[in-house]
C-alpha positions as CSV (number, residue, x, y, z in Angstrom):
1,X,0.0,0.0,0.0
2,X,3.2,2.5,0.9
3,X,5.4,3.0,-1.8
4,X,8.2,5.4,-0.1
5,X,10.6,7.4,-1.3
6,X,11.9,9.9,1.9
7,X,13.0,12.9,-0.2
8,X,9.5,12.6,-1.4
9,X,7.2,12.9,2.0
10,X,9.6,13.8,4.2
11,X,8.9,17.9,4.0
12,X,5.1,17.4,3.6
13,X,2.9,18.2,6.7
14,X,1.9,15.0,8.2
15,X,-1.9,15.9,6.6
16,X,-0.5,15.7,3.3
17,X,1.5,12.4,3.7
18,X,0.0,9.4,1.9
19,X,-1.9,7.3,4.4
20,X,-0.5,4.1,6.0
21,X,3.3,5.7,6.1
22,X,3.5,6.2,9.5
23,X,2.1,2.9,10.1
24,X,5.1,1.3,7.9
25,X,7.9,3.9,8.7
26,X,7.4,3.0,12.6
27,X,6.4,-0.1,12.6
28,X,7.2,-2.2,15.7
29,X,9.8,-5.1,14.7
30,X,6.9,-7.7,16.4
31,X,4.7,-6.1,13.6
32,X,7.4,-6.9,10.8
33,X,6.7,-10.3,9.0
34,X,9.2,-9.5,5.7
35,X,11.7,-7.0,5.4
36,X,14.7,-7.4,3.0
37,X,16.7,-5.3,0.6
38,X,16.7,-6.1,-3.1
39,X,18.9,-4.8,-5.7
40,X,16.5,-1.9,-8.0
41,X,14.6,-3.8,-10.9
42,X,17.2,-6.8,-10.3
43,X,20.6,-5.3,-10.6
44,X,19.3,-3.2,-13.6
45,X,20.2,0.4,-11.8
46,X,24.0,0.1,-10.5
47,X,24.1,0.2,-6.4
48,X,20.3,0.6,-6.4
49,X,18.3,-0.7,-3.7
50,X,14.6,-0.8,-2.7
51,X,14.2,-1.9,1.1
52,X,11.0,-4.2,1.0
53,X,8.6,-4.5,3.8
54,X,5.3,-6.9,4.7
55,X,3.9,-5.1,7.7
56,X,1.0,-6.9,9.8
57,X,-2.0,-3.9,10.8
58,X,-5.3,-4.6,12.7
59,X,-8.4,-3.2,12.1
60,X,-7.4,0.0,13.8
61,X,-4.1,1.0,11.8
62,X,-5.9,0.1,8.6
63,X,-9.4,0.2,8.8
64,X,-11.6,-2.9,6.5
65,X,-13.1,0.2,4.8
66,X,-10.4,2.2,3.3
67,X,-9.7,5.7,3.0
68,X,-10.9,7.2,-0.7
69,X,-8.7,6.0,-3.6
70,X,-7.8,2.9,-1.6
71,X,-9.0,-0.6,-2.3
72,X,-8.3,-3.5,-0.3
73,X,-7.4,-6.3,-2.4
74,X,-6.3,-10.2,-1.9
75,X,-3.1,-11.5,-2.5
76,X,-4.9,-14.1,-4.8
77,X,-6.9,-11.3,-6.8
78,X,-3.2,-9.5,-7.2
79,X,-1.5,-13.0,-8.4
80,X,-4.5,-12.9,-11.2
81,X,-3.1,-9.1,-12.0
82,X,0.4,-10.2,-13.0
83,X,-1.3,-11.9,-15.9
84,X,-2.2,-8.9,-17.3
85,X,0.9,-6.9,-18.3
86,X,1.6,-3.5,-16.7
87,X,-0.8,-4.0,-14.0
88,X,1.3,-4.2,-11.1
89,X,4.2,-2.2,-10.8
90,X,8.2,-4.4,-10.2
91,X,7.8,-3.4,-6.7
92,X,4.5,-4.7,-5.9
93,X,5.4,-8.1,-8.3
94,X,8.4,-8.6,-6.1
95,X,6.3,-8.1,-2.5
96,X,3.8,-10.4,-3.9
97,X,6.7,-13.0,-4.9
98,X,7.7,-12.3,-0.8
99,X,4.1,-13.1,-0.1
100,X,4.6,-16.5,-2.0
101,X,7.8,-17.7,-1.0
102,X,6.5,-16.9,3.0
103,X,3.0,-19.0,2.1
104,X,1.1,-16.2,2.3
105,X,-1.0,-15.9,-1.0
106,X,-4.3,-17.4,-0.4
């Protein structure tokens, strides 16, 4: 749900931050069920690195009816996206490959 760049929210009041990135930028390690560093598009960019995270929330940090513009989705329905080229963006393809490899994607 947070794609996050610091130099791009960092400066923005917290009212204009995207929702759900205080939830991921402080989440308690207990919280944590995936966090790795991969290499940017798979080596393509030299010394590039995206830091990957699967965050657990309750109902309270991210309510079952979602703010506007959101929409909760399954990791099953996002596995039938991927057949669809240019769907899903290489970051959220490589989360949902995390989600597979941890058994996660029912």
């Amino acid at each position: 749900t947070v794609q996050y760049t610091p130099a791009n929210y960092d400066h923005l009041p917290v009212a204009e931050q995207p929702p759900f990135l205080d939830l991921v930028r402080t989440a308690r390690p207990d919280r944590i069920r995936y966090e790795a560093v991969h290499s940017e598009e798979g080596g393509r960019f030299l010394n590039a690195g995206s830091r990957y995270l699967v965050v657990e929330a309750d109902e309270t940090q991210a309510p079952l009816d979602p703010p506007p513009g959101y929409q909760w989705v399954t990791p099953g329905q996002l596995t039938s996206l991927v057949r669809h080229g240019h769907y899903l963006n290489v970051q959220a393809r490589t989360l949902l490959a995390c989600l597979g490899a941890m058994g996660l994607t029912s």
